[in-house]
N, C-alpha and C positions, 0 to 999 in steps of 0.2 A: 814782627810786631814788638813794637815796647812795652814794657810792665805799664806803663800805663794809660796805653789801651787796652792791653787784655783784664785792666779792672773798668774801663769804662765798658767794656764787652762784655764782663761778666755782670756790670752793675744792670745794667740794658735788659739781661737774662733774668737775674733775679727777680727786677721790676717786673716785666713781662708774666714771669711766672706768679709772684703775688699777684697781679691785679687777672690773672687768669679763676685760680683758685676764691678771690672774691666773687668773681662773676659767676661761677661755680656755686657757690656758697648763698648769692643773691637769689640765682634759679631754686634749687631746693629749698629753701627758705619761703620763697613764692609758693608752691608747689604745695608744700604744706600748709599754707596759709588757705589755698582754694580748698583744698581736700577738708581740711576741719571745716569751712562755710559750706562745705557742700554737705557732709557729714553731721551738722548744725542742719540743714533744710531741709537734710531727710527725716532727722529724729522728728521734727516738728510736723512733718508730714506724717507720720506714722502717729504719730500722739493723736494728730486730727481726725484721721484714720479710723483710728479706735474708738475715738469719744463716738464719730457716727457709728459707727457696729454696734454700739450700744444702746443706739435709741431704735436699733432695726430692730423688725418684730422677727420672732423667731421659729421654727416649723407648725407647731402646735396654733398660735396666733392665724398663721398664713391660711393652714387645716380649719379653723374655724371660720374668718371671715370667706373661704370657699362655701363650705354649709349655707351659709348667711347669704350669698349671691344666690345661691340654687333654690333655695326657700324663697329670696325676692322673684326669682324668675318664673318657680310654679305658680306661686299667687298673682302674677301679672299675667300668665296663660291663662286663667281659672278666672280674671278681671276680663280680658278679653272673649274668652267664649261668654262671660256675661252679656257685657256690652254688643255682640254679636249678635244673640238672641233678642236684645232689649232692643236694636235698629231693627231685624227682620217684625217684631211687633210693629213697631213706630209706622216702617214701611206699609204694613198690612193695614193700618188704620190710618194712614194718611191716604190711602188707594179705596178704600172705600169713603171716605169722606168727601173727597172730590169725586166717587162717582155717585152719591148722593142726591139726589134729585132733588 
């Protein structure tokens, strides 16, 4: 080989080698650009996150509006055995009425 091509063979090599290490440098570069937007949508998820846990009721809340069902559900038994009673009436005098002469 002559001097110069072993500088156009080594120019070949260098080139090669810079435009490797850009390509290099482009990857990682990217990498961390998704990683911070990813990193960015998770904080903002969490942020959303939280503001909801904050409008949630909390054990004590939960504890009483149970009470509050239980108490709607006796008085609706104690409606019903009314209303129960008040048909078997209705009935007894709607059965005598028609048998009525």
């Amino acid at each position: 080989m002559t001097p110069v091509e072993e500088i156009s063979f080594g120019w070949a090599t260098v080139q090669a080698l810079i435009t490797f290490a850009i390509g290099i440098y482009a990857w990682i570069v990217g990498n961390r650009a998704a990683t911070t937007k990813e990193i960015h949508e998770l904080r903002m998820q969490m942020a959303n996150l939280s503001a909801q846990i904050e409008h949630m009721p909390d054990q004590d809340v939960l504890a009483e509006l149970q009470s509050a069902v239980a108490r709607i559900d006796a008085k609706q038994q104690a409606n019903l055995r009314v209303f129960e009673s008040m048909n078997a009436n209705l009935n007894r005098i709607n059965d005598y009425l028609l048998r009525k002469p």
